[in-house]
VOROBA-829687 format. One record per residue (C-alpha): residue number from 1; residue in one letter; x, y, z. Coordinates in steps of 0.05 Angstrom, whole numbers, plus 5000, padded with zeros to 4 digits. Example, Ala and Ser with C-alpha at 12.3 -4.5 7.8 and 13.67 -1.06 7.14 Angstrom:
BEGIN
- nr/rest/c1/c2/c3
- 1/A/5246/4910/5156
- 2/S/5273/4979/5143
REM end
This chain:
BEGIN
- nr/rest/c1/c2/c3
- 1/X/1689/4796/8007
- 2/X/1656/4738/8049
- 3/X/1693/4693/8091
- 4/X/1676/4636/8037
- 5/X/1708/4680/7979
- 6/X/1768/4694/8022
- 7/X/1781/4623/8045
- 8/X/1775/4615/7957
- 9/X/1833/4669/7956
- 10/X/1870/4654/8011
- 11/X/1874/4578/7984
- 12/X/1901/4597/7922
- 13/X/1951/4645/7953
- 14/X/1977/4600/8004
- 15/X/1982/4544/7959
- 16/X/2037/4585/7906
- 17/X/2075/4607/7974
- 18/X/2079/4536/7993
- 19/X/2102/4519/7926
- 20/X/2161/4575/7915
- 21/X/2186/4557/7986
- 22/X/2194/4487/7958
- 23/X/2227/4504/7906
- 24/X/2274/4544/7953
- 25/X/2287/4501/8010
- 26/X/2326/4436/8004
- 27/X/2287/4365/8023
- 28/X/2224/4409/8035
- 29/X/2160/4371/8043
- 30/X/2094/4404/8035
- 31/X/2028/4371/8068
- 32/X/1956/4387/8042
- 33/X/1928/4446/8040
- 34/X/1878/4443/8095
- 35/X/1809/4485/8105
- 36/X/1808/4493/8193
- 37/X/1762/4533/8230
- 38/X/1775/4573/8296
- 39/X/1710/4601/8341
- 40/X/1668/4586/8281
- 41/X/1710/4620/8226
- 42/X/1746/4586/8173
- 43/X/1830/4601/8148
- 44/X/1873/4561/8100
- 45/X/1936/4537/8121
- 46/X/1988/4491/8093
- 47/X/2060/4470/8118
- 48/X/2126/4473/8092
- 49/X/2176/4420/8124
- 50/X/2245/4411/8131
- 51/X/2311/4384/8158
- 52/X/2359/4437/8207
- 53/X/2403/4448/8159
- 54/X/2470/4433/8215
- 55/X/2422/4407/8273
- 56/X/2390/4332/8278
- 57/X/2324/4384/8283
- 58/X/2264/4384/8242
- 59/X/2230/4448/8223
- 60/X/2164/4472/8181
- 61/X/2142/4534/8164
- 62/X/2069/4544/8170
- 63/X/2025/4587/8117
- 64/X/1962/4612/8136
- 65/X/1903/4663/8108
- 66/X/1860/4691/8155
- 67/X/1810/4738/8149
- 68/X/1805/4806/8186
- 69/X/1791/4793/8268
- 70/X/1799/4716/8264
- 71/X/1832/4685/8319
- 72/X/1903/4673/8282
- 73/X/1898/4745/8259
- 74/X/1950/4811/8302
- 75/X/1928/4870/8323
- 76/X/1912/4917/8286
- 77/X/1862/4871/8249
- 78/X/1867/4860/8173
- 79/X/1858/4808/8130
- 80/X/1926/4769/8136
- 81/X/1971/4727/8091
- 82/X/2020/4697/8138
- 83/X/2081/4649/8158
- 84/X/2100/4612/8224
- 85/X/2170/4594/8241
- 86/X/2164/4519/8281
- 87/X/2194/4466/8311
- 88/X/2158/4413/8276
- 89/X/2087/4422/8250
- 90/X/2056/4411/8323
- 91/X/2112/4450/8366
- 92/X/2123/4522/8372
- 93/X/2210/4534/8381
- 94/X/2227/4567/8441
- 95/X/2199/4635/8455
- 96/X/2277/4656/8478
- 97/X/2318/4674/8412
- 98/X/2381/4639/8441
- 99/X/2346/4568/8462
- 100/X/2309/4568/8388
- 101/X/2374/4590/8342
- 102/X/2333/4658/8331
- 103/X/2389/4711/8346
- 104/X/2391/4731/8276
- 105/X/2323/4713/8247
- 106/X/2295/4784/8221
- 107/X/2243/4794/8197
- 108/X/2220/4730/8242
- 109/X/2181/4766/8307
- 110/X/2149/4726/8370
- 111/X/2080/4754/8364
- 112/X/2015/4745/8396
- 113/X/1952/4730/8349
- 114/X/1880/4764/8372
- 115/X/1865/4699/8416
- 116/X/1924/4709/8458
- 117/X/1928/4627/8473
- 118/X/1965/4626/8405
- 119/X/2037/4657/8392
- 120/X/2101/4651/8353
- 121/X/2151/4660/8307
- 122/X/2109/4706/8258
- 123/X/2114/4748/8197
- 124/X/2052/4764/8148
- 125/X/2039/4814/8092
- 126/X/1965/4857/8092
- 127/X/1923/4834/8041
- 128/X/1860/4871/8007
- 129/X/1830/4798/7964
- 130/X/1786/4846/7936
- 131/X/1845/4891/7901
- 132/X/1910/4840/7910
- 133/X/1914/4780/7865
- 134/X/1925/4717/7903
- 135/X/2006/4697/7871
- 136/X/2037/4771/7874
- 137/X/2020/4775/7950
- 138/X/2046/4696/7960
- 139/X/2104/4720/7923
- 140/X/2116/4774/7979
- 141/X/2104/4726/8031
- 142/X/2149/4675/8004
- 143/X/2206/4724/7990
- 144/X/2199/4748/8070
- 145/X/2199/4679/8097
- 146/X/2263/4665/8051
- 147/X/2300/4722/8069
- 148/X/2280/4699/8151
- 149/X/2309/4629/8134
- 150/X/2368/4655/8110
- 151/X/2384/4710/8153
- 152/X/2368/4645/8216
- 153/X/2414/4609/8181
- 154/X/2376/4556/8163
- 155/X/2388/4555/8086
REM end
């Protein structure tokens, strides 16, 4: 699959992740589904935002699909369906557990992407567009960030 039919695939699947997280989290927000480009290759993302739910603390979960070897992708490279855990949609939380409220946030891990410049709270599913369809692996990646909210206490 080309990185045009991917970016097709990945759209679709990041936009049903964005909507069963919706449906989940209380006063959740969701912007556009945008199209962005790192070192000349293209990834979908979209965010999910939200209220702390016992802080005075925004939050947003950020969905992403990124083809195999792209900048947002881990080692070992694969084509990537995939979360962020965030302050806000511009801030990363605090790479220490205990500053960010991340003590018990499995299966939330501070990871490094291939461009090591960008890191976070991550968790992502493998993805084969060619063999997976687009909701069942959103579903997945929904049901992991979920279970991460809850198990950070933050629904």
């Amino acid at each position: 699959m080309d990185d045009a039919e991917f970016e097709t695939w990945g759209r679709a699947a990041v936009d049903r992740a964005a909507e069963l997280l919706a449906a989940e989290i209380p006063g959740a927000q969701l912007t556009k589904t945008a199209r962005r480009s790192r070192n000349g290759r293209g990834y979908i993302q979209r965010y999910v935002t939200f209220k702390h739910p016992t802080l005075p603390a925004d939050r947003a979960v950020w969905l992403y699909a990124a083809p195999a070897g792209h900048a947002y992708d881990f080692r070992p490279p694969h084509a990537r369906l995939g979360a962020g855990l965030l302050q806000d949609k511009d801030e990363e939380l605090d790479s220490n557990r205990f500053a960010s409220g991340m003590t018990k946030a499995f299966p939330w891990a501070w990871k490094i992407h291939l461009e090591t410049k960008y890191e976070g709270y991550r968790l992502s599913v493998k993805v084969d567009p060619d063999a997976d369809a687009p909701e069942d692996r959103a579903a997945e990646l929904a049901a992991e960030v979920l279970r991460g909210l809850r198990n950070a206490e933050l629904l």
